[in-house]
Jmol script that loads the backbone (N, CA, C; Angstrom):
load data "model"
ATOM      1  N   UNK A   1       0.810  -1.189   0.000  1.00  0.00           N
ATOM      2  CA  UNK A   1       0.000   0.000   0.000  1.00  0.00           C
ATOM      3  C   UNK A   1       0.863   1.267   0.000  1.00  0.00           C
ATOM      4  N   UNK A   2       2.453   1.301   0.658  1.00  0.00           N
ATOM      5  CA  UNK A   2       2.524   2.363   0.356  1.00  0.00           C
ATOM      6  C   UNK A   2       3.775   3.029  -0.326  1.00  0.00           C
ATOM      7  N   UNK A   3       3.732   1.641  -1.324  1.00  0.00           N
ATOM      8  CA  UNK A   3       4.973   1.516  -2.073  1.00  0.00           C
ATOM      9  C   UNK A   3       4.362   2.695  -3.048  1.00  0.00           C
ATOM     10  N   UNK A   4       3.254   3.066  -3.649  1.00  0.00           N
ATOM     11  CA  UNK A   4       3.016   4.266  -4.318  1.00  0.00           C
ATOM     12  C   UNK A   4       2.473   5.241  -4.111  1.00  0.00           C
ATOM     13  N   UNK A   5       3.147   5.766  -3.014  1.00  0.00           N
ATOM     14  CA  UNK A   5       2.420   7.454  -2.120  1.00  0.00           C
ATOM     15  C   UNK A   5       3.630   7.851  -2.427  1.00  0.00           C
ATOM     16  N   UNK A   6       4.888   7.825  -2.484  1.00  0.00           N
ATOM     17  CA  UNK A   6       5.910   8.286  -3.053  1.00  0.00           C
ATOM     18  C   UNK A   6       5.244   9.185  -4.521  1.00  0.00           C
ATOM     19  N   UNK A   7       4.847   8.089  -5.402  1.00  0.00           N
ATOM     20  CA  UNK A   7       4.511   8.638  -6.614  1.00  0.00           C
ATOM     21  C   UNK A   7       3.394   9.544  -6.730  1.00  0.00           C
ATOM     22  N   UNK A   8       2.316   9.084  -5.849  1.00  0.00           N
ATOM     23  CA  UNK A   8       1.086   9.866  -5.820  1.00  0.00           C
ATOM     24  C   UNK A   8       1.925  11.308  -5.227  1.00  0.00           C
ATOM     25  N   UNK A   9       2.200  11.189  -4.166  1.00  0.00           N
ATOM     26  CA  UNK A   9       3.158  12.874  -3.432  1.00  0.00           C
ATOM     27  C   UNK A   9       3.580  13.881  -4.627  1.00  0.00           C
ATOM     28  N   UNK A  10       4.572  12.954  -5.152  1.00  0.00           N
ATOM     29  CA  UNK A  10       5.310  13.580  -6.357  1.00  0.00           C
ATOM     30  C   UNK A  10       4.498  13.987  -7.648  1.00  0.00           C
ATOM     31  N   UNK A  11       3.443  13.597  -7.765  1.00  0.00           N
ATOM     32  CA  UNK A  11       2.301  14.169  -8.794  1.00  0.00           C
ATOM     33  C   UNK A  11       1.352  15.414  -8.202  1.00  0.00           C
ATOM     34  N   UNK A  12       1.411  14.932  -7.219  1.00  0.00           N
ATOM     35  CA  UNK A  12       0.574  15.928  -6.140  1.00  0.00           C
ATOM     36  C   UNK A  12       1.319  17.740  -6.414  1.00  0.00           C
ATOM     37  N   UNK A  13       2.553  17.135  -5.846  1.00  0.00           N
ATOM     38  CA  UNK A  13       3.549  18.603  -5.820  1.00  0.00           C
ATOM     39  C   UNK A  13       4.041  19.335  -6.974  1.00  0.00           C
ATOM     40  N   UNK A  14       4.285  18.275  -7.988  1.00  0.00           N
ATOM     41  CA  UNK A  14       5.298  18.637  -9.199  1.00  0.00           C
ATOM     42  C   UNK A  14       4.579  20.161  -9.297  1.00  0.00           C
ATOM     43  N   UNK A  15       2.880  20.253  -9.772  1.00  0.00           N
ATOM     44  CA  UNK A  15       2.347  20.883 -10.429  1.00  0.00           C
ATOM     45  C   UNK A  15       2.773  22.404  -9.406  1.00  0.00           C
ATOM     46  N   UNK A  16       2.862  22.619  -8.554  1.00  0.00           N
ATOM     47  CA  UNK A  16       2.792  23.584  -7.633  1.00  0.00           C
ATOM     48  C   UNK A  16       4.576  24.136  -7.595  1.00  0.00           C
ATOM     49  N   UNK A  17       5.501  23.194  -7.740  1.00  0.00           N
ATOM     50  CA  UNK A  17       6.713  23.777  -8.185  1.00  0.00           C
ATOM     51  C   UNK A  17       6.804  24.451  -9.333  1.00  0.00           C
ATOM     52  N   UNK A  18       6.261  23.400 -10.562  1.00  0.00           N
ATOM     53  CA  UNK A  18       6.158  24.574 -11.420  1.00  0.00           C
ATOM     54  C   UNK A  18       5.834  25.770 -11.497  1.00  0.00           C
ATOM     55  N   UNK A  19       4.937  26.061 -11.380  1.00  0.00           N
ATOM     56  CA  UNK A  19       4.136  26.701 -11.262  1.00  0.00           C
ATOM     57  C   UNK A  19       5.146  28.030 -10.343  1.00  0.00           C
ATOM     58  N   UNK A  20       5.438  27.688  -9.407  1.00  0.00           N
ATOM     59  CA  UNK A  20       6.311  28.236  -7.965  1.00  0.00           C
ATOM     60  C   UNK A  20       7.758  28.793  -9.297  1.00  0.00           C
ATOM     61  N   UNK A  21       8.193  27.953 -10.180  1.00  0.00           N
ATOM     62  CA  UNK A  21       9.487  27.634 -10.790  1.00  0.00           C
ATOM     63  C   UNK A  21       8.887  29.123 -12.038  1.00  0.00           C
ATOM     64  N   UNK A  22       7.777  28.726 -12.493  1.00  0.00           N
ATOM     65  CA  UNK A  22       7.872  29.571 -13.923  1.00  0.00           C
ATOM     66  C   UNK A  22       7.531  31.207 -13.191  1.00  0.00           C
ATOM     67  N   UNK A  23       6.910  31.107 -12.190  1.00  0.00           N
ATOM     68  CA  UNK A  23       6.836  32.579 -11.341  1.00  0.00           C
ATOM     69  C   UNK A  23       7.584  33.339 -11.359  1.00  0.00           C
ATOM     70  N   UNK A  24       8.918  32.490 -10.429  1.00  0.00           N
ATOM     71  CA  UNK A  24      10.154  33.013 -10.730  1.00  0.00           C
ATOM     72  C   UNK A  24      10.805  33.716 -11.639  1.00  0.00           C
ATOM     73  N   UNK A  25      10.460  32.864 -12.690  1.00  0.00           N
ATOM     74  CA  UNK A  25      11.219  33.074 -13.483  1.00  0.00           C
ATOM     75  C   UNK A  25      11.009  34.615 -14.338  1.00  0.00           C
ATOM     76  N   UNK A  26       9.422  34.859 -14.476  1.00  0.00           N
ATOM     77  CA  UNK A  26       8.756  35.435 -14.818  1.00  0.00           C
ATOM     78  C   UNK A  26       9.055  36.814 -14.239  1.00  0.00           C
ATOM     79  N   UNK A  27       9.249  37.043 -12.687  1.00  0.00           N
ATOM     80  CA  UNK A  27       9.916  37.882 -12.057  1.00  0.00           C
ATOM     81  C   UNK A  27      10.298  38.761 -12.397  1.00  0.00           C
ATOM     82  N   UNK A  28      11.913  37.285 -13.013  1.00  0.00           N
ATOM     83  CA  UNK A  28      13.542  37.807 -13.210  1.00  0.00           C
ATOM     84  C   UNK A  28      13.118  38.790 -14.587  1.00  0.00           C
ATOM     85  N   UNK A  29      12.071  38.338 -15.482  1.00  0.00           N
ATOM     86  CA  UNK A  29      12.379  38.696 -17.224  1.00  0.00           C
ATOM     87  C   UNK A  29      11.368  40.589 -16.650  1.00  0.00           C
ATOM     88  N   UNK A  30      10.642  40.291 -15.732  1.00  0.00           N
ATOM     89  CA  UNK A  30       9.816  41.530 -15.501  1.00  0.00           C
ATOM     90  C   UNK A  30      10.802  42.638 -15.121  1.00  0.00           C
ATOM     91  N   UNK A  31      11.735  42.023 -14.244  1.00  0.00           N
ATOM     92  CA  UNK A  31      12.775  42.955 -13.262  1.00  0.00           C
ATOM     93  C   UNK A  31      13.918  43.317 -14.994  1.00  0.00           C
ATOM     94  N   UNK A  32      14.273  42.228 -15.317  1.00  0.00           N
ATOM     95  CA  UNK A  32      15.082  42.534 -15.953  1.00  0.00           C
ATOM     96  C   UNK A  32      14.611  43.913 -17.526  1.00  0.00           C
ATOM     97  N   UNK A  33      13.194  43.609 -17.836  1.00  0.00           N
ATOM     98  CA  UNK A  33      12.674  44.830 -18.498  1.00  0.00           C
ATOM     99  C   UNK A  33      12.926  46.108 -17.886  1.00  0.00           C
ATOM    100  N   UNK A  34      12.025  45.912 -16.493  1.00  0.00           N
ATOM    101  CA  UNK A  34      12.389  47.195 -15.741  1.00  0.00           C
ATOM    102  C   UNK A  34      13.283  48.357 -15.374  1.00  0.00           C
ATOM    103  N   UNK A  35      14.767  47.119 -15.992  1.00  0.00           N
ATOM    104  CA  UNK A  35      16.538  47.945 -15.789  1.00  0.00           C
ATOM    105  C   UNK A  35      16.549  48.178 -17.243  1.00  0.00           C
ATOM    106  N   UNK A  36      16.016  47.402 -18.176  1.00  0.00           N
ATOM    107  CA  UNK A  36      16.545  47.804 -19.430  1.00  0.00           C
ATOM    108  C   UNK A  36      15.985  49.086 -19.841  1.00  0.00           C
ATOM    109  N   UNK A  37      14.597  49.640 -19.108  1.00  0.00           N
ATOM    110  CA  UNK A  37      13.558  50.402 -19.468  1.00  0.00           C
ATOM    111  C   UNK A  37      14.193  51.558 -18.838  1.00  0.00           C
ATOM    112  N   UNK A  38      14.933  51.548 -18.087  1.00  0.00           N
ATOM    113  CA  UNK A  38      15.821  52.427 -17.212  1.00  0.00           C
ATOM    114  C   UNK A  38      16.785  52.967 -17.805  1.00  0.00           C
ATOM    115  N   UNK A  39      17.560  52.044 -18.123  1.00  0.00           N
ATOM    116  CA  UNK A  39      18.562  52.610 -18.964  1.00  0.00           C
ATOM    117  C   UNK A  39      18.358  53.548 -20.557  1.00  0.00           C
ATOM    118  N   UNK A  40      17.481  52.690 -20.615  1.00  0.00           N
ATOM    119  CA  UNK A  40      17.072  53.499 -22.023  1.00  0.00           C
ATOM    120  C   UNK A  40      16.412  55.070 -22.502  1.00  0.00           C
ATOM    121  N   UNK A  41      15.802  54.915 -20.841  1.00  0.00           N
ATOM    122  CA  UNK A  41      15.445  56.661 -20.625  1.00  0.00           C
ATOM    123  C   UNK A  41      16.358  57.157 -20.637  1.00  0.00           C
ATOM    124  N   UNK A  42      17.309  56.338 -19.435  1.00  0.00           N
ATOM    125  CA  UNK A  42      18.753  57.706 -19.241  1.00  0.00           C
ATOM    126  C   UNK A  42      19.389  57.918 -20.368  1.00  0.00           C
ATOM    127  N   UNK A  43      19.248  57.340 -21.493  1.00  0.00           N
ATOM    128  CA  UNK A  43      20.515  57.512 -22.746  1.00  0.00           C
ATOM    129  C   UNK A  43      19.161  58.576 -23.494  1.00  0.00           C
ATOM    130  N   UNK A  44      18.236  58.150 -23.577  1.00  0.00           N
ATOM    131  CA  UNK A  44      17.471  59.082 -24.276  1.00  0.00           C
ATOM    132  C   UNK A  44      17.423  60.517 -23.389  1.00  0.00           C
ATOM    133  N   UNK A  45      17.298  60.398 -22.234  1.00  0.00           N
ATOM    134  CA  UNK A  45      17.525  61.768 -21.456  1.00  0.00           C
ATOM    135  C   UNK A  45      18.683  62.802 -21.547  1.00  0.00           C
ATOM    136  N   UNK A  46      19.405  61.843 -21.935  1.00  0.00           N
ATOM    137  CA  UNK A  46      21.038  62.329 -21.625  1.00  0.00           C
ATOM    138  C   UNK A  46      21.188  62.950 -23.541  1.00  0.00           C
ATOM    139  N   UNK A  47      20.539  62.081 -24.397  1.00  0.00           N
ATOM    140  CA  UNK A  47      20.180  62.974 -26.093  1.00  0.00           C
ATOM    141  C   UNK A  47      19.572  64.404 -25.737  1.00  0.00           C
ATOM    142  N   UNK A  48      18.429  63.820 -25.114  1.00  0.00           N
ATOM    143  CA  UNK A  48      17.311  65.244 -25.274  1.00  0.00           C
ATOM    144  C   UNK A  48      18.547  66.399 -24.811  1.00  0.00           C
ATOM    145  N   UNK A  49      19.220  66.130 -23.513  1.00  0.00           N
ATOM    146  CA  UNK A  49      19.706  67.323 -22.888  1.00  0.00           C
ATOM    147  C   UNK A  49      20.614  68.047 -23.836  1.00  0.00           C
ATOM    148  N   UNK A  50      21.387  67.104 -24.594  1.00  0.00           N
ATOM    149  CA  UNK A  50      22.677  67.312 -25.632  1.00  0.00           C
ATOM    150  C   UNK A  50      21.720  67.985 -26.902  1.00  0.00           C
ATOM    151  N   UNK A  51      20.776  67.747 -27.483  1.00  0.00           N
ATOM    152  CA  UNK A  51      20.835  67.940 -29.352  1.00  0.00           C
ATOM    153  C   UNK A  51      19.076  68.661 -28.589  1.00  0.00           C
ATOM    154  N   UNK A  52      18.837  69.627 -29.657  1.00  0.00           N
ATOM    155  CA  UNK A  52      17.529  70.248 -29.495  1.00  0.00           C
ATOM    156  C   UNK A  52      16.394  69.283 -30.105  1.00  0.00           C
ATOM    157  N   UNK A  53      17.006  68.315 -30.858  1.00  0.00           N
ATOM    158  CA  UNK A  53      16.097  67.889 -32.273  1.00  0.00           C
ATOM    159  C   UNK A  53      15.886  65.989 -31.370  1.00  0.00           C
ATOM    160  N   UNK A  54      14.386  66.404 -30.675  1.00  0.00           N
ATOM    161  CA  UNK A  54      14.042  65.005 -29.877  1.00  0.00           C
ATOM    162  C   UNK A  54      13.974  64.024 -30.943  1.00  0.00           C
ATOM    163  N   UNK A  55      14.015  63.567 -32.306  1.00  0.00           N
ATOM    164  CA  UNK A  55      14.407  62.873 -32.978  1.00  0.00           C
ATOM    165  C   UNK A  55      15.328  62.033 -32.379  1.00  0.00           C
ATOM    166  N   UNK A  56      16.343  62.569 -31.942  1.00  0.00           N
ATOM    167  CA  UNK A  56      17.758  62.035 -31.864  1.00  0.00           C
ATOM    168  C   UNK A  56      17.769  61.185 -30.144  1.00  0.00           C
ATOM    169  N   UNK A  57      16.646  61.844 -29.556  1.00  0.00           N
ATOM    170  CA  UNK A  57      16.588  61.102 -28.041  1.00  0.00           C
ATOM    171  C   UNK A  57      15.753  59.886 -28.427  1.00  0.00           C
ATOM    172  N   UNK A  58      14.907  59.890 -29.113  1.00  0.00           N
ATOM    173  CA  UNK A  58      13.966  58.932 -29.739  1.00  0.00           C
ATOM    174  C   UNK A  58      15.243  57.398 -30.144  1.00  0.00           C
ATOM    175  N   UNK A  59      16.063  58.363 -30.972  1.00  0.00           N
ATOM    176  CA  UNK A  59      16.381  57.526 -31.535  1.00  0.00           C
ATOM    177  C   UNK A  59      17.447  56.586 -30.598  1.00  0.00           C
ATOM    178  N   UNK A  60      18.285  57.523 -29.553  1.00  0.00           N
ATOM    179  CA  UNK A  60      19.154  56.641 -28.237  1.00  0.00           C
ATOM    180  C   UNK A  60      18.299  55.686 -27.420  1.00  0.00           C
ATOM    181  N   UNK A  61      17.101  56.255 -27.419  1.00  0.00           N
ATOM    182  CA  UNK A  61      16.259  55.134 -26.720  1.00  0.00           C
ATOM    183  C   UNK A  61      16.066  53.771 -27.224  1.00  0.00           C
ATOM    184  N   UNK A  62      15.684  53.949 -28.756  1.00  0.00           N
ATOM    185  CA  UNK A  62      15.237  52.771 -29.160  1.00  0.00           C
ATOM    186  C   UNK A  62      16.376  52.007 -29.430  1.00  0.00           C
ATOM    187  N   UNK A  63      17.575  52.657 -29.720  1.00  0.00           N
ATOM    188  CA  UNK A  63      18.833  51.801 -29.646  1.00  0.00           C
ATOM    189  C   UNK A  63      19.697  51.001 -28.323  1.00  0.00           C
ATOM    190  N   UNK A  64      18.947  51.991 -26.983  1.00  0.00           N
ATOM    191  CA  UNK A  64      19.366  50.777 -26.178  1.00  0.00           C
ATOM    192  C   UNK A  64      18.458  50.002 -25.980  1.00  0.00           C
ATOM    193  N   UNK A  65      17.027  49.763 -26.158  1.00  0.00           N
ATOM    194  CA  UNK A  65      16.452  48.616 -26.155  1.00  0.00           C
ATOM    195  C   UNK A  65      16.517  48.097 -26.788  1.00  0.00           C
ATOM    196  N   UNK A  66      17.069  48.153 -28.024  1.00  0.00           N
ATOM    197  CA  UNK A  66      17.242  46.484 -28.873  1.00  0.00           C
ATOM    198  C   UNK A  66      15.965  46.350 -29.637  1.00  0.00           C
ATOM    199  N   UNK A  67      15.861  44.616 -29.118  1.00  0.00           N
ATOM    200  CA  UNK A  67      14.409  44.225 -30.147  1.00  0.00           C
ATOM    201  C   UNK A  67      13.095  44.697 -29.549  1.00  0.00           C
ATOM    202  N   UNK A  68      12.980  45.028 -28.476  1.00  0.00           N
ATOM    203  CA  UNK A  68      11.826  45.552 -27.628  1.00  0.00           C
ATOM    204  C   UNK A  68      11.681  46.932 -28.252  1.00  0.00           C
ATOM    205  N   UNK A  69      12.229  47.632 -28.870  1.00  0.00           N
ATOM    206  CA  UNK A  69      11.993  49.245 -29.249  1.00  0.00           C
ATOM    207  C   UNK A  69      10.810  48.877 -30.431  1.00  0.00           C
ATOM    208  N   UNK A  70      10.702  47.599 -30.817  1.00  0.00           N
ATOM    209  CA  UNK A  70       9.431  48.088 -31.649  1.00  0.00           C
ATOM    210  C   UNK A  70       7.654  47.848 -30.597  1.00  0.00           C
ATOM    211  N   UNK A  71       8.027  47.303 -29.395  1.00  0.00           N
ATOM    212  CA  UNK A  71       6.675  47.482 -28.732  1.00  0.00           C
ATOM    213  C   UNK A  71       6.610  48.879 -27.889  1.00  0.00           C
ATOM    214  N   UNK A  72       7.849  49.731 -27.761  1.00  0.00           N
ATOM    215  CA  UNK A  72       7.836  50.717 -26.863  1.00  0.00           C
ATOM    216  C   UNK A  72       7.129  51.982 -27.372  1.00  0.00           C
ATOM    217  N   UNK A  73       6.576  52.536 -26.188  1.00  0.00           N
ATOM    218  CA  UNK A  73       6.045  53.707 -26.730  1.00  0.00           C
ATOM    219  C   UNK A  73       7.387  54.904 -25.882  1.00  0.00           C
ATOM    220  N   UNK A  74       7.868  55.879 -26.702  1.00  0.00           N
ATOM    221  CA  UNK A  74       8.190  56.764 -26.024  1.00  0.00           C
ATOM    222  C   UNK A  74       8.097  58.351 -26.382  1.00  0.00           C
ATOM    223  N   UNK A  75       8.280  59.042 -25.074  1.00  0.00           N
ATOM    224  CA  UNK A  75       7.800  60.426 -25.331  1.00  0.00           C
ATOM    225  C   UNK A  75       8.600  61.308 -24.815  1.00  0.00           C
ATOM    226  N   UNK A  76       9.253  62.599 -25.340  1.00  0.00           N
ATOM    227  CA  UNK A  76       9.991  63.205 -25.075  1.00  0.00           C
ATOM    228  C   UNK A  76       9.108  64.656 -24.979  1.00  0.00           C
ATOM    229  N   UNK A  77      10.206  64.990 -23.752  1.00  0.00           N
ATOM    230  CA  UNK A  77       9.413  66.501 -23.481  1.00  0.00           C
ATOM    231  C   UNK A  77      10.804  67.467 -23.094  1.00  0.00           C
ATOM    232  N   UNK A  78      11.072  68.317 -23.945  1.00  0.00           N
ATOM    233  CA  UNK A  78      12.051  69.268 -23.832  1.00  0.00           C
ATOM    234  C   UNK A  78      11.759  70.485 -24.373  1.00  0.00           C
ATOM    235  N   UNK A  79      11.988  71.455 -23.324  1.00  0.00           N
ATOM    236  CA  UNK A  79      12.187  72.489 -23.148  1.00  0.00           C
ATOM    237  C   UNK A  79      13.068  73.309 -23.516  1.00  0.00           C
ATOM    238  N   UNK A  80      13.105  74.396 -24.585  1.00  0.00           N
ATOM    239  CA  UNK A  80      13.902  75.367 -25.315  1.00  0.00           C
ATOM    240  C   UNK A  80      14.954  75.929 -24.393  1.00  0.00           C
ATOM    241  N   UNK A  81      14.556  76.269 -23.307  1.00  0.00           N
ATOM    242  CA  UNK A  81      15.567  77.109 -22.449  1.00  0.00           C
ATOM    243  C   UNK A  81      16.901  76.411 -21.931  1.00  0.00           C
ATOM    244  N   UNK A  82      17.947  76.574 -21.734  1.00  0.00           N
ATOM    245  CA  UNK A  82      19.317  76.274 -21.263  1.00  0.00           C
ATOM    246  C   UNK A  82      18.901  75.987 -19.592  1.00  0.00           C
ATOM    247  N   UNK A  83      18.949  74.886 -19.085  1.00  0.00           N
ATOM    248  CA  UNK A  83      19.027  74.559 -17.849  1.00  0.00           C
ATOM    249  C   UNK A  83      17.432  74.044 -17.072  1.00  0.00           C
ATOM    250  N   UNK A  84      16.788  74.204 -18.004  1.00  0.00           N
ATOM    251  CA  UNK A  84      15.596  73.051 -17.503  1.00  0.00           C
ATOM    252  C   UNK A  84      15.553  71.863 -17.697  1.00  0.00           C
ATOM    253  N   UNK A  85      14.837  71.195 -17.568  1.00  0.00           N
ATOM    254  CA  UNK A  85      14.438  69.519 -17.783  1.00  0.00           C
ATOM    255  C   UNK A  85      14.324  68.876 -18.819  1.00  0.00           C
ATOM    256  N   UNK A  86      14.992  68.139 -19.511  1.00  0.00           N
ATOM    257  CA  UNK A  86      14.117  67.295 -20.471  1.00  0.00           C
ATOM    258  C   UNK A  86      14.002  65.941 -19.761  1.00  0.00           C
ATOM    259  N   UNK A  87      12.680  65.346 -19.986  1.00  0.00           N
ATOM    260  CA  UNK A  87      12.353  64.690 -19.414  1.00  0.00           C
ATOM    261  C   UNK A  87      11.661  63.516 -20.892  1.00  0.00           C
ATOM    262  N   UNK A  88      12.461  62.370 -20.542  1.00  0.00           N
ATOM    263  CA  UNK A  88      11.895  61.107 -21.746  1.00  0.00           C
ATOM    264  C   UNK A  88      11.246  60.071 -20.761  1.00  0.00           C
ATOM    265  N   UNK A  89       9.769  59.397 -21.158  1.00  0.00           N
ATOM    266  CA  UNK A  89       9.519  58.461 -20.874  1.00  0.00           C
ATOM    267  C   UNK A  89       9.035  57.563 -21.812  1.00  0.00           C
ATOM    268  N   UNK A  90       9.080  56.018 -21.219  1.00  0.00           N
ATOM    269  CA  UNK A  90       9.326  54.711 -22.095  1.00  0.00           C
ATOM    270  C   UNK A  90       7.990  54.092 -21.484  1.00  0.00           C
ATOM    271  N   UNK A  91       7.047  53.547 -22.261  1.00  0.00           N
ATOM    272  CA  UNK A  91       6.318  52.206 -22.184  1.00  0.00           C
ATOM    273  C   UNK A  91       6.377  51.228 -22.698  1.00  0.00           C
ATOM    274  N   UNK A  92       6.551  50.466 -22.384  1.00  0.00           N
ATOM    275  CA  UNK A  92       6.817  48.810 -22.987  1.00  0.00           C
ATOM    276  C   UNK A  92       5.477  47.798 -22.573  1.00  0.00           C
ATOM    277  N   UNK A  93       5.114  47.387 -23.267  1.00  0.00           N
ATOM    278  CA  UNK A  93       3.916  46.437 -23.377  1.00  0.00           C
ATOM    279  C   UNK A  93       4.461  45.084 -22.708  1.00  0.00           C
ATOM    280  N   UNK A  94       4.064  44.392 -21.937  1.00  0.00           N
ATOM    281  CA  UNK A  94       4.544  42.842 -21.974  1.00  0.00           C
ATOM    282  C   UNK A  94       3.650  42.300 -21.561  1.00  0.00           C
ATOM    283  N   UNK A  95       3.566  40.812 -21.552  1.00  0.00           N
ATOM    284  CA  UNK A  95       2.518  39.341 -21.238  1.00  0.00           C
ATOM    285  C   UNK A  95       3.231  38.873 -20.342  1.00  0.00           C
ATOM    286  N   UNK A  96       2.485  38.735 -18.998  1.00  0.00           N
ATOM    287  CA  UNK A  96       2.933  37.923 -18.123  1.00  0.00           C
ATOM    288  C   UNK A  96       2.544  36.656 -18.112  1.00  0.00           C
ATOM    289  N   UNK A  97       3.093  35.828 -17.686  1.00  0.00           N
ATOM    290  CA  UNK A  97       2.853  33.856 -17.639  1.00  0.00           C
ATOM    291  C   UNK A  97       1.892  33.491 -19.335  1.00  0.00           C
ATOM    292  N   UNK A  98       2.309  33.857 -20.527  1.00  0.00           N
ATOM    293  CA  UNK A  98       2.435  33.899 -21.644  1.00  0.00           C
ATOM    294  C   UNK A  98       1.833  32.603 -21.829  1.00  0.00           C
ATOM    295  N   UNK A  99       2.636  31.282 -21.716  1.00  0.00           N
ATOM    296  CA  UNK A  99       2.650  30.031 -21.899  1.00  0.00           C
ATOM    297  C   UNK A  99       1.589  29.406 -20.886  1.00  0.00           C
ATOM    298  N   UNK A 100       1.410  29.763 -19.812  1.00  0.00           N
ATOM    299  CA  UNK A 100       0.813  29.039 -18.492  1.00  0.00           C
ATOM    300  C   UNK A 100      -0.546  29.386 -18.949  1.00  0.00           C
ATOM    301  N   UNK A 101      -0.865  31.080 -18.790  1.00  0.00           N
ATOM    302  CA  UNK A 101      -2.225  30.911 -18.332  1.00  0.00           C
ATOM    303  C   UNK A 101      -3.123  31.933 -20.140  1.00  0.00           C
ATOM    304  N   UNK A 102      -1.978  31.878 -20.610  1.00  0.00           N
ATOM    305  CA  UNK A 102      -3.145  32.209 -21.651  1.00  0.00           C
ATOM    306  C   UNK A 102      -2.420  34.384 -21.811  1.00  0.00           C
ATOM    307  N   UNK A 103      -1.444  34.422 -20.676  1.00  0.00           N
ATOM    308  CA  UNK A 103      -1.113  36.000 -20.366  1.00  0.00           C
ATOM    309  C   UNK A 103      -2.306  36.587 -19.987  1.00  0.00           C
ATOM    310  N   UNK A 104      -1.580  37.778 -19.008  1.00  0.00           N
ATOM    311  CA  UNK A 104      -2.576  38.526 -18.884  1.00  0.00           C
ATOM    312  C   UNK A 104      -0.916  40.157 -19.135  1.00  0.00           C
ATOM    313  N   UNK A 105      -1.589  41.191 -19.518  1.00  0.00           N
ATOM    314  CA  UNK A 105      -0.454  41.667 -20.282  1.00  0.00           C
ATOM    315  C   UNK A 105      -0.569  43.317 -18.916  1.00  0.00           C
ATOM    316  N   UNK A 106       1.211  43.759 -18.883  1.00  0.00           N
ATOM    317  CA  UNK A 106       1.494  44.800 -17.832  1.00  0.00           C
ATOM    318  C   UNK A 106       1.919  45.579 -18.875  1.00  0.00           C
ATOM    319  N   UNK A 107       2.024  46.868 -17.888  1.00  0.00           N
ATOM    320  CA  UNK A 107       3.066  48.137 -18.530  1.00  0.00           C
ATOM    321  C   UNK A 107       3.862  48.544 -17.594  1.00  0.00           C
ATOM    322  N   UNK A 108       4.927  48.211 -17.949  1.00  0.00           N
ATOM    323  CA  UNK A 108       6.231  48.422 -17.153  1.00  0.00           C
ATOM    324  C   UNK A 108       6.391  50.041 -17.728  1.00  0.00           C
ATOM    325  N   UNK A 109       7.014  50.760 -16.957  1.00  0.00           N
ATOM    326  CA  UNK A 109       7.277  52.327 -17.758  1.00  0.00           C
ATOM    327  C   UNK A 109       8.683  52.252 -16.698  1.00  0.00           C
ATOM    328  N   UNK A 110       9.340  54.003 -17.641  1.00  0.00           N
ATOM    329  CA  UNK A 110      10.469  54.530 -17.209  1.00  0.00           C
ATOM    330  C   UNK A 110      10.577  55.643 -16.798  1.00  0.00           C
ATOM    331  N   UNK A 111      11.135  56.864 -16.899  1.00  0.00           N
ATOM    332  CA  UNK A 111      11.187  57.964 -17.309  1.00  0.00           C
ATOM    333  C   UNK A 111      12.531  58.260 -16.777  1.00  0.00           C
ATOM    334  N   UNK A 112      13.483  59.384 -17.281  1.00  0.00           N
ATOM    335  CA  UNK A 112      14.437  59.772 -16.790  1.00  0.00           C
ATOM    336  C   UNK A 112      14.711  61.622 -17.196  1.00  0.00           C
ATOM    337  N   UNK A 113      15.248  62.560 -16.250  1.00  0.00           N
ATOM    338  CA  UNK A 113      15.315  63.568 -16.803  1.00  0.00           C
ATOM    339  C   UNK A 113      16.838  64.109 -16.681  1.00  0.00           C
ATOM    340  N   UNK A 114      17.257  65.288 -17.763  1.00  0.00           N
ATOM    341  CA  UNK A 114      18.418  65.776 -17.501  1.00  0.00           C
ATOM    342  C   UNK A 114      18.545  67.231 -17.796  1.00  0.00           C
ATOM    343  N   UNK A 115      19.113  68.059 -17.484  1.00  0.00           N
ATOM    344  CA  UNK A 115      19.259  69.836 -17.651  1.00  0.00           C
ATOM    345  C   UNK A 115      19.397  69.849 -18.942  1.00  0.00           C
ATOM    346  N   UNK A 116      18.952  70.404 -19.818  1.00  0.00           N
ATOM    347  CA  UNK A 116      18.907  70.718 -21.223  1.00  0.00           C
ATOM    348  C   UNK A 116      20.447  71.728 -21.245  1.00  0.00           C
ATOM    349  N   UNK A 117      21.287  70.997 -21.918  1.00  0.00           N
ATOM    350  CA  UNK A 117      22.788  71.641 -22.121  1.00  0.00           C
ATOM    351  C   UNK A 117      22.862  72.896 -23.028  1.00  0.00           C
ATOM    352  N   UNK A 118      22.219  72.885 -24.309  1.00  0.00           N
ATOM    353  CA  UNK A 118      22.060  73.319 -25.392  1.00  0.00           C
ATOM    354  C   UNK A 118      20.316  73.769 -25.926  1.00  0.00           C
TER     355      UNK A 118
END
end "model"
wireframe off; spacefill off
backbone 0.3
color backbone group
């Protein structure tokens, strides 16, 4: 009788590690958007402040995100005057637990600002 409660246990649990396992994992790829979404303001922040022509912050942004710059939305706001704010922010679309449950989808955002140099 209880040569297979071992196996029954182990069917019992598997499903709940997974589950516990792809969470995780899911986390790491959320956290890890979150830094990339970061960085990508600051390089676009750090354009806006340098060049008048937000084209060019547009364009540092989407180059540090990579392949994600075609779901991002971003928006630049700069100011003519020498020593105010420009301020860029990033939205990125994503699906959480994608495979598991069918997704249900977040918006991770960014924003970063810097003194307009020029």
């Amino acid at each position: 009788m209880e040569r297979g409660t071992a196996v029954v246990e182990f069917a019992l649990v598997l499903p709940l590690v997974l589950a516990l396992l792809f969470g995780l994992v899911e986390v790491a790829v959320v956290a890890r958007s979150e830094i990339q979404l970061l960085h990508a303001a600051r390089e676009g922040a750090r354009a806006a402040a340098a060049s008048p022509d937000t084209a060019d912050a547009v364009r540092a942004a989407k180059q540090s995100l990579g392949e994600a710059a075609s779901s991002a939305r971003i928006s630049v706001s700069r100011p003519a005057m020498v020593g105010e704010r420009a301020t860029v922010t990033i939205r990125l679309r994503h699906n959480v637990a994608a495979p598991i449950f069918g997704g249900f989808p977040i918006q991770p955002s960014a924003n970063a600002s810097m003194r307009v140099e020029r």
